[in-house]
N, C-alpha and C positions, 0 to 999 in steps of 0.2 A: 354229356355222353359223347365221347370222340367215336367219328364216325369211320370205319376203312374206307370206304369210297373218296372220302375227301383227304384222308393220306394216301390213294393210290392216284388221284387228279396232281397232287402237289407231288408224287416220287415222277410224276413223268408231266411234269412242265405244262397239263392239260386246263381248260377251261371244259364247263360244262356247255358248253355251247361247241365245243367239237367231238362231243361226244353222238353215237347215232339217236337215233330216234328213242328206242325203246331205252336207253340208260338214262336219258335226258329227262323221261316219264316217271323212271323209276327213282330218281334225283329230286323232280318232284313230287311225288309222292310221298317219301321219307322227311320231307323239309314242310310238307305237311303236319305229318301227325309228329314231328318233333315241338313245330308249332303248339299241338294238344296238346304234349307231355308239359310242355312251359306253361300252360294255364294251367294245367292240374299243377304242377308243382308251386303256383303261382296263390293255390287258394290252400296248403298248405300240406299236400298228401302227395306221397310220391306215387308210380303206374306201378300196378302189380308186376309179379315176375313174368305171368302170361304176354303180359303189353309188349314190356322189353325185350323178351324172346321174339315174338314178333316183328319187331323194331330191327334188333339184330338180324334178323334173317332176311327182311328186306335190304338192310346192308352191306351182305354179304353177295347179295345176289347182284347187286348194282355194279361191286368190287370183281364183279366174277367176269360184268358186260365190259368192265374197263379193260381189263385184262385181256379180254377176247380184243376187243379194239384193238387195243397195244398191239398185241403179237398175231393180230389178224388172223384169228382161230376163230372157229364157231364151237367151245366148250358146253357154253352155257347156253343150251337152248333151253331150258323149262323155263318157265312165264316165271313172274314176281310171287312169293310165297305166299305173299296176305294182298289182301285186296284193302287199300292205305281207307275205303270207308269205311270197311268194317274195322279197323283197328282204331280210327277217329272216333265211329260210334260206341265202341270198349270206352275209350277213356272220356266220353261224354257223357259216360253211363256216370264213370267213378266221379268225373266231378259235381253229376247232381246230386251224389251218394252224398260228398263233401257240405253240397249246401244244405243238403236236407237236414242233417247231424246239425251243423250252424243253427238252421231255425229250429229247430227243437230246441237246444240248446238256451236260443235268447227266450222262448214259449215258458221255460223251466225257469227262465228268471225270475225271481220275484219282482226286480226294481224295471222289469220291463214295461211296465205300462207309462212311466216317466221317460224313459227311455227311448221308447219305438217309434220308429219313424213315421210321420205318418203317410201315406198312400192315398193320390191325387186320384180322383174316379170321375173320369171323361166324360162327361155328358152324355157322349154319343157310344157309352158301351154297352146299353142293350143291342141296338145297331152294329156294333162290330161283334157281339157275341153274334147274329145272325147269320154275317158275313161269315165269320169263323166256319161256323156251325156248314152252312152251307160248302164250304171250299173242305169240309171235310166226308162230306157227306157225297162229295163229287169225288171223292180217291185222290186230292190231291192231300201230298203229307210233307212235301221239300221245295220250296222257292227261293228262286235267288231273286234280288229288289225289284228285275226288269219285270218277271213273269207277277211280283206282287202287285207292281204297277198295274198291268194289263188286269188282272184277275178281281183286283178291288182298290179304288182307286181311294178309298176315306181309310184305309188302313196303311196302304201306303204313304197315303200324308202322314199319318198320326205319324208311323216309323221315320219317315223322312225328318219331321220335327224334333220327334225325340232322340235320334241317334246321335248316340259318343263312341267317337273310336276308343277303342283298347277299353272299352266300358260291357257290361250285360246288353244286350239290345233286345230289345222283345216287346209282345202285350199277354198278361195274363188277364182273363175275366174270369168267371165263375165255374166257364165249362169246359175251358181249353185255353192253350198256353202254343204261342209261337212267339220261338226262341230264335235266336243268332245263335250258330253252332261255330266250333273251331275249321270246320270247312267254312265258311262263308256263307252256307246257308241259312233259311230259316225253318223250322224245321216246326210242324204243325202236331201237335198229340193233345190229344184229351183226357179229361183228368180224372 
């Protein structure tokens, strides 16, 4: 997807980093959920039209902050169109859409029971379903690694052990699933 913000940084010799404040948020924000769009496209479905509309119009709006920069105008005063989690959480929606389609898919196989991988079950997951259970049962529903740290210290081992970059991160048990999202987070829902 060619972005106009990053053809109007290169028409006027600019780094993002002499951009102000708010274009530099809005810069990243888009290099965010472009990030998503590359997973999704990654597991083999492109973002619906809704996505990219959205997509487009946050880079429009950023092309608008450069411009103002530029010619030291204040054009563009309305905020960013989409707010960059909710458009992460749109295409984090499509790509579980993606895997669920996949596991059905392999479920439908006949040759799948020779096939299927099989799934290591942790000693200690009645124990983490608890932890789960409980961290959901307190309102909390998004963590980044520091706060999993702090919150439960035998599930952040487990994740610390088990994490691969550019890989799925996560623990499912029986009654809830915390996931690595395309934000960085992890993100708690029950099933």
């Amino acid at each position: 997807m060619k972005l106009k913000y990053v053809t109007e940084l290169n028409k006027h010799q600019l780094d993002v980093s002499d951009l102000p404040e708010d274009a530099q948020t809005g810069v990243e924000q888009i290099n965010q959920v472009i990030r998503a769009v590359n997973m999704l496209e990654k597991k083999g479905k492109t973002p619906t039209r809704k996505t990219l509309n959205k997509v487009k119009a946050m880079d429009k709006w950023v092309s608008y902050e450069i411009i103002d920069f530029v010619n030291e105008t204040q054009q563009n005063e309305d905020e960013i169109p989409h707010d960059h989690e909710d458009v992460i959480d749109e295409i984090d929606e499509q790509v579980e859409k993606v895997e669920q389609l996949k596991n059905k898919e392999s479920m439908n196989n006949e040759n799948a029971p020779e096939e299927q991988e099989q799934v290591a079950i942790d000693p200690r997951a009645e124990q983490m379903e608890d932890e789960l259970s409980s961290l959901y049962a307190e309102g909390f529903r998004k963590f980044d690694i520091e706060d999993l740290q702090s919150k439960s210290s035998m599930i952040y081992e487990l994740l610390f052990d088990t994490y691969e970059p550019d890989e799925d991160n996560g623990i499912e048990t029986t009654k809830f699933k915390l996931l690595e999202r395309t934000d960085g987070l992890f993100h708690l829902t029950k099933k």
